[in-house]
C-alpha positions in Angstrom: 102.8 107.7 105.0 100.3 104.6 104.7 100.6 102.8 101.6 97.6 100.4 101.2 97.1 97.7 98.2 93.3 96.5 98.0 92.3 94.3 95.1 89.3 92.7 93.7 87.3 91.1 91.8 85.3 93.7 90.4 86.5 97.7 91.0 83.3 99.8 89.9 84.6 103.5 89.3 81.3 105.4 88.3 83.6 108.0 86.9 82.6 110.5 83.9 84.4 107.6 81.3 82.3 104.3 83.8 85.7 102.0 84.0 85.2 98.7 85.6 88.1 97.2 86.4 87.7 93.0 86.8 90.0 91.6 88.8 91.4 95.4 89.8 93.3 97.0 92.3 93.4 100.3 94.0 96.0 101.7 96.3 95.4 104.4 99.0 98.1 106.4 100.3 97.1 107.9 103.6 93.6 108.9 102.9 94.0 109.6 98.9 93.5 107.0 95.8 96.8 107.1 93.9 96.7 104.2 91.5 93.0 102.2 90.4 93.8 99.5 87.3 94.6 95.7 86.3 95.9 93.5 88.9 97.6 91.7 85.4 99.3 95.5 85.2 100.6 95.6 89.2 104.3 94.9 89.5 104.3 91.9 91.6 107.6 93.2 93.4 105.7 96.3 95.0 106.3 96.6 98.6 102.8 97.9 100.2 102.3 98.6 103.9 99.3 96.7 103.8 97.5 94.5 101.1 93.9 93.8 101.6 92.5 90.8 98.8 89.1 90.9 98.7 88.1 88.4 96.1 85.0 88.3 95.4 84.1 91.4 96.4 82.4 94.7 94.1 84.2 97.7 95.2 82.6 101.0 94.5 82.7 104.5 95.7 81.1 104.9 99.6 77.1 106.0 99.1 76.1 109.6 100.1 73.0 109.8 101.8 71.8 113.6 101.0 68.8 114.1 103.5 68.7 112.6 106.9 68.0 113.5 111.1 69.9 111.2 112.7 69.0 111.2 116.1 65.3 110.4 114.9 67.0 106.8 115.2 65.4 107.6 119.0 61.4 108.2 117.0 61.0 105.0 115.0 57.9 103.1 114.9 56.0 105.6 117.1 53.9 107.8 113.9 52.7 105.5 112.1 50.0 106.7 110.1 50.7 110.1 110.0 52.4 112.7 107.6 55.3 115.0 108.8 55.1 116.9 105.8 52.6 119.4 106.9 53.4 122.2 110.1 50.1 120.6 112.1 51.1 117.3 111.1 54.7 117.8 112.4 53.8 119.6 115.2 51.5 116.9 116.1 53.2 114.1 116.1 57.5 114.6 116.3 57.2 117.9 117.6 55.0 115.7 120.9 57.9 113.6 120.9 60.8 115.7 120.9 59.3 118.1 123.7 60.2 115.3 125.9 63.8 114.7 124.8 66.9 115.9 126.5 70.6 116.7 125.5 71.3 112.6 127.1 69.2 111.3 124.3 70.6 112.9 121.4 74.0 110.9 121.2 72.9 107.4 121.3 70.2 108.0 118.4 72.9 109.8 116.5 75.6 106.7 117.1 72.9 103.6 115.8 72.0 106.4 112.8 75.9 106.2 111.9 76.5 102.3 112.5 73.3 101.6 110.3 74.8 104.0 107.8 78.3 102.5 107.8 76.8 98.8 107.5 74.8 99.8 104.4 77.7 101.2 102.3 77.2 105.3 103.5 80.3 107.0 103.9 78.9 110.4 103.6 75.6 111.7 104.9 74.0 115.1 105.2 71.8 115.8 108.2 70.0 118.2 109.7 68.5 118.7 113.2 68.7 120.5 116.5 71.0 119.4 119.4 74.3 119.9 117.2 76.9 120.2 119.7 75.7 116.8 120.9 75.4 115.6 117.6 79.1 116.0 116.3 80.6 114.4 118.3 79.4 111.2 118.1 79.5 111.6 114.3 83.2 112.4 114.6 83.7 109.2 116.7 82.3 107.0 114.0 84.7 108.1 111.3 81.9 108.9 108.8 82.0 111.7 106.7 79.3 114.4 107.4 77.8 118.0 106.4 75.9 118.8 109.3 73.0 121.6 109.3 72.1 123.2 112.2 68.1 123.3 112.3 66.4 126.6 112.5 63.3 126.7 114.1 61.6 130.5 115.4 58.8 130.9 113.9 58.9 134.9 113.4 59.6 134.7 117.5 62.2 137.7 118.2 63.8 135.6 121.5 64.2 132.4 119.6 65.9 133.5 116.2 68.5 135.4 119.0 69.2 132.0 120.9 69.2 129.5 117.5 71.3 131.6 115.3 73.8 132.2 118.2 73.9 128.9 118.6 74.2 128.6 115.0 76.6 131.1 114.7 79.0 128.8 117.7 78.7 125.4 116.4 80.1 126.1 112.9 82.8 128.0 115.0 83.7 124.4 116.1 83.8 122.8 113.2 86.1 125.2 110.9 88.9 122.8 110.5 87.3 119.1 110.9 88.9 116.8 108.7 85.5 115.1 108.1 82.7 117.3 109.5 81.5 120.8 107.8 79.1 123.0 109.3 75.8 124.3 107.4 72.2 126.2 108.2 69.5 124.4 108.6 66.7 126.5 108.5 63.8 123.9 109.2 61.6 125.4 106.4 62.0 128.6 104.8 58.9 130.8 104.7 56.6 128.6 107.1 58.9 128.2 110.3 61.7 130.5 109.6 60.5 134.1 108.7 62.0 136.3 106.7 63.8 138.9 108.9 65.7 135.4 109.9 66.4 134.3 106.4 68.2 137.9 106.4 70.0 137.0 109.3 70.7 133.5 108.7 72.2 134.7 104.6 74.9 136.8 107.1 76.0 133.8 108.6 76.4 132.0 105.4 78.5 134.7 104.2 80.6 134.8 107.2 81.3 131.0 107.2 81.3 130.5 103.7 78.7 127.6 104.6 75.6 126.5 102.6 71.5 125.7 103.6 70.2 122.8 104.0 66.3 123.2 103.8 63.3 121.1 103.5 61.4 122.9 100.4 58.4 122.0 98.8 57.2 118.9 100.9 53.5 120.6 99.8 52.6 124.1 98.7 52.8 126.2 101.8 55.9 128.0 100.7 54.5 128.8 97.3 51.1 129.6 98.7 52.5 131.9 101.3 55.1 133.7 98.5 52.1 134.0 95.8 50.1 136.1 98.5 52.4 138.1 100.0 54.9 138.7 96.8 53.0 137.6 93.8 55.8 134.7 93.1 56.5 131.6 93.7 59.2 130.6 96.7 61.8 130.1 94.1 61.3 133.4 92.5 61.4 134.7 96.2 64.5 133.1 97.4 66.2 134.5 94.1 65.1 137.8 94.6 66.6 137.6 98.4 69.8 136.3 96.8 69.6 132.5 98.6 70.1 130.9 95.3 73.7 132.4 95.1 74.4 129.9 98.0 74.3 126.1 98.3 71.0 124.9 98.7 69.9 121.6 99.7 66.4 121.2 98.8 64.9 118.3 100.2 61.8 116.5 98.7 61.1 119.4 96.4 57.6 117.4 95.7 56.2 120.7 94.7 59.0 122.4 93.5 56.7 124.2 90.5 58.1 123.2 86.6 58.1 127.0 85.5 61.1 127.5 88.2 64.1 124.4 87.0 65.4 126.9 83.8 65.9 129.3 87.5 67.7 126.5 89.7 69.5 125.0 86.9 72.8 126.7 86.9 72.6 127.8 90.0 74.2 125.4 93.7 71.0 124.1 94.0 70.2 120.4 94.3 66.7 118.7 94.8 67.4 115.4 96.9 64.6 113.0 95.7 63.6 110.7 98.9 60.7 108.3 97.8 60.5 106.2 100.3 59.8 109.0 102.7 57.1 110.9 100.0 55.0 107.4 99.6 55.0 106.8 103.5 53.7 110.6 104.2 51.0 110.0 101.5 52.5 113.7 100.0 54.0 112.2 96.7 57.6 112.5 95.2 59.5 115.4 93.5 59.3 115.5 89.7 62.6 113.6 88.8 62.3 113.4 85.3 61.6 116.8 84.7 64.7 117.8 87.3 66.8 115.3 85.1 65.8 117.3 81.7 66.3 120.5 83.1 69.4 119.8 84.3 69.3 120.4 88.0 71.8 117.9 90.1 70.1 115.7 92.3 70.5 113.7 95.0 69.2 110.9 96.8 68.4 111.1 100.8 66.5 108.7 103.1 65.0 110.8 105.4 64.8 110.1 109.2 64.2 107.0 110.1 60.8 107.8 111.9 59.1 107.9 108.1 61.5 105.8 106.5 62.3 103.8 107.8 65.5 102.3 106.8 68.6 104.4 105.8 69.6 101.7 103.6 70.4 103.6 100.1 70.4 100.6 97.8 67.0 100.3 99.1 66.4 103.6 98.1 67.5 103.1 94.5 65.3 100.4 93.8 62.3 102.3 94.8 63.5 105.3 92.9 63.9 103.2 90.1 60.2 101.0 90.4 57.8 104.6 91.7 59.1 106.4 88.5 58.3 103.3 85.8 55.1 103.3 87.9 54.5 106.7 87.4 55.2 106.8 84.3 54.1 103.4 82.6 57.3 103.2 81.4 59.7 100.4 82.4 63.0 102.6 80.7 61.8 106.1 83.2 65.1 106.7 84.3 68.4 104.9 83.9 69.9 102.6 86.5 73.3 104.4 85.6 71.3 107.6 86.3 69.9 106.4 90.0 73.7 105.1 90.9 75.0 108.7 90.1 72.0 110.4 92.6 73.6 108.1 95.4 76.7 109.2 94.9 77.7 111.7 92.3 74.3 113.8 92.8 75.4 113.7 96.8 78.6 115.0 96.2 77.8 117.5 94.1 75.5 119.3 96.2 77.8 119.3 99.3 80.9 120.9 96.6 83.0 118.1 96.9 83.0 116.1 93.6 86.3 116.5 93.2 87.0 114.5 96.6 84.3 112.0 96.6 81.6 110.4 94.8 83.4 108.3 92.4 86.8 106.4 92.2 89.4 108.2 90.9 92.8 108.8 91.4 93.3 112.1 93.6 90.4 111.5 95.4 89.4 110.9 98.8 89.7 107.0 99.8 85.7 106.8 100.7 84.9 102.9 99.4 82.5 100.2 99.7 82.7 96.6 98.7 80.1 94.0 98.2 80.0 90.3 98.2 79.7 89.0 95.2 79.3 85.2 97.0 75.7 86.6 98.6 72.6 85.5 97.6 71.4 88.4 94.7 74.2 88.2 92.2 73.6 84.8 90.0 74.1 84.3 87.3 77.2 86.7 88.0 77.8 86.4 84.4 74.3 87.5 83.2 74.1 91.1 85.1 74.6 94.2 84.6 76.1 95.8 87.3 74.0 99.0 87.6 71.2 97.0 87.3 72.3 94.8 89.9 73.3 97.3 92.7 69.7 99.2 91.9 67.9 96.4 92.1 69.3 92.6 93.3 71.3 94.0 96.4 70.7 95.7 99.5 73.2 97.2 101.9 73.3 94.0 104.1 75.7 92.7 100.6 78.2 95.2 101.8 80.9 93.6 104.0 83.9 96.4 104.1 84.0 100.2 104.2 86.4 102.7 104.1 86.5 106.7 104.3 89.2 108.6 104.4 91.5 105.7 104.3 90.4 103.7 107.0 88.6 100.6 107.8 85.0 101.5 109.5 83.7 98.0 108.6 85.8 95.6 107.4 85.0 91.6 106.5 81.5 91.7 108.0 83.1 93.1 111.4 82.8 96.4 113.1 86.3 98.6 113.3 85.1 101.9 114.2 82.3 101.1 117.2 80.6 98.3 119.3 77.4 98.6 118.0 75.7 96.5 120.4 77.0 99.0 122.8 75.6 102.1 121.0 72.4 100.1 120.8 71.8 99.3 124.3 72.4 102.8 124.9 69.4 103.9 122.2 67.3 101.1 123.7 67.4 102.4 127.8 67.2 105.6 126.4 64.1 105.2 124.1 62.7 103.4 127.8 62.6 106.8 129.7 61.2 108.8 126.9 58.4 106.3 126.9 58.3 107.0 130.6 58.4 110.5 130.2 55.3 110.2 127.8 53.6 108.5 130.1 53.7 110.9 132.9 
């Protein structure tokens, strides 16, 4: 057993009671928190395998990034000016793109997704894309923690629902007892690129694997359009009456997720991951937060890809949430900063099932941690801030100079432990090269 001492200036729990622990210490014990408190309260004649002082440093729990593709790392900067929230205005643009990619490309996309993750304080990340059994693996080599959707495309087509749900079906085989990695569904879109007869199909392979969905829902009104004329309902009334809502779902964006609907969602696994950044850039606006918030539905925060983004930095993320809704609603108190902090981690956790292993610091929990320096340019007067207002708004993930998941060091004093990210990103660059070649041709 490893037996870790790490202490602090600040130790920022974001647990139900909000403890903040100044000058505080934690110890990890293999890959568990077993003691957070006052380093005046630490017996001085402890023996620790390791003790890490961090000094001026904000620890807090490890970010969870609820909505991403990550080896759209390989996309950015090439659709500028265009939305990806409609079918022709996917199809026209990434779907161009990925026509031309190949199995070779997936991994180093995936690898610069997970080091620009790690160096912005994200120890957890839900994604969602084709090309899984390439993706994995370099997820698994990074040491991040992950819930990974396979994406369902087959737009009512008989030959590919066979081929994507038995590859489906095989790559959550793979992943049944990963330390790190979990296996979900991905059906792309339910209603406009996955039909019904595979929504059947795909609810049989949730049951089997006891996994959940991971959906993008609501990016417009072509689910609710399509539901209303061919059942009378909404898409939410629909999935209900199919019995989806008995499973996890992710619902990404949910920008037109329709009011009458939250008292349905509301007690049900069903979380609405609010990505701003991501609406704004695709001109298609941002999920109704407050009214989520009221109703009581958990949310989460996501970045997107990084092809609309175009940044996975979360803190980034949290400002924006934070300025678009006193925007919105000419009100500079819209939603509280303690509120935002708990999408990006909390909310996260939540809608994957594991707040009870992540999302906060507590002891019994997973050893998934972050720490900021409190030396960097954002923080003075240190004395004058308030924390949550300072992580939503002063800082940005480039503050963050250590992380940890599981009990081990990803990123530690500014340094990489986990990859050689000029490595990974000379491999996306030559990479990127031929698909521009391929383009070309």
């Amino acid at each position: 057993m490893s037996c870790k001492l790490i202490t602090s200036d600040v130790v920022l729990c974001l647990d139900a009671d909000d403890h903040i622990y100044k000058n505080g210490y934690m110890v990890v014990e293999d890959d568990r928190i077993t003691e957070i408190g006052y380093q005046k309260d630490l017996d001085s004649r402890r023996k620790f395998d390791e003790t890490v002082e961090l000094g001026p440093r904000l620890v807090m729990p490890g970010l969870v990034n609820a909505h991403t593709h990550s080896p759209m790392t390989l996309f950015r900067g090439h659709v500028e000016g265009h939305t990806l929230f409609t079918l022709d205005g996917w199809f026209n643009t990434i779907r161009v793109l990925e026509m031309k990619i190949d199995s070779e490309m997936i991994g180093p996309g995936v690898a610069v997704s997970c080091a620009e993750m790690i160096r912005t304080g994200t120890t957890t990340f839900v994604d969602q894309y084709f090309w899984m059994d390439h993706i994995y693996p370099e997820v698994r080599k990074s040491g991040l923690r992950a819930v990974l959707a396979y994406g369902i495309v087959e737009l009512g087509e008989e030959t590919a629902r066979k081929r994507e749900l038995a590859a489906a079906a095989a790559f959550l085989e793979s992943l049944q007892d990963d330390p790190l990695l979990t296996g979900w569904l991905g059906p792309h879109a339910f209603f406009v690129d996955n039909s019904e007869t595979a929504m059947g199909l795909e609810k049989e392979l949730a049951d089997k694997y006891k996994v959940g969905f991971h959906t993008h829902f609501a990016t417009g009104q072509e689910e609710n359009d399509y539901c209303r004329e061919h059942y009378g309902i909404t898409a939410i009334q629909q999935l209900n009456k199919m019995g989806f809502l008995e499973y996890p779902i992710i619902a990404a964006h949910s920008i037109g997720i329709p009011l009458e609907d939250l008292d349905t969602v509301k007690d049900k696994p069903f979380t609405a991951v609010f990505a701003p950044s991501s609406g704004m850039r695709n001109a298609a606006g941002i999920a109704p937060l407050n009214a989520l918030r009221a109703a009581g539905v958990n949310v989460a925060l996501g970045t997107d890809n990084v092809t609309n983004n175009n940044s996975y930095d979360m803190f980034k993320e949290m400002a924006i949430t934070g300025k678009i809704m006193a925007l919105l609603e000419r009100n500079a108190d819209a939603i509280p900063t303690r509120y935002i902090l708990d999408m990006a981690t909390m909310g996260g956790a939540r809608a994957i099932g594991m707040e009870k292993e992540i999302g906060s610091l507590e002891t019994g929990k997973k050893a998934d941690l972050i720490a900021l320096d409190l030396n960097e340019i954002g923080w003075a007067p240190f004395g004058g801030q308030d924390f949550y207002a300072a992580l939503v708004y002063a800082v940005s993930g480039y503050h963050v100079r250590d992380v940890m998941v599981n009990g081990n060091w990803l990123f530690r004093d500014n340094d990489w432990t986990s990859m050689d990210y000029l490595k990974v990103r000379g491999e996306l660059e030559a990479k990127h090269d031929e698909l521009m070649r391929r383009i070309k041709e």
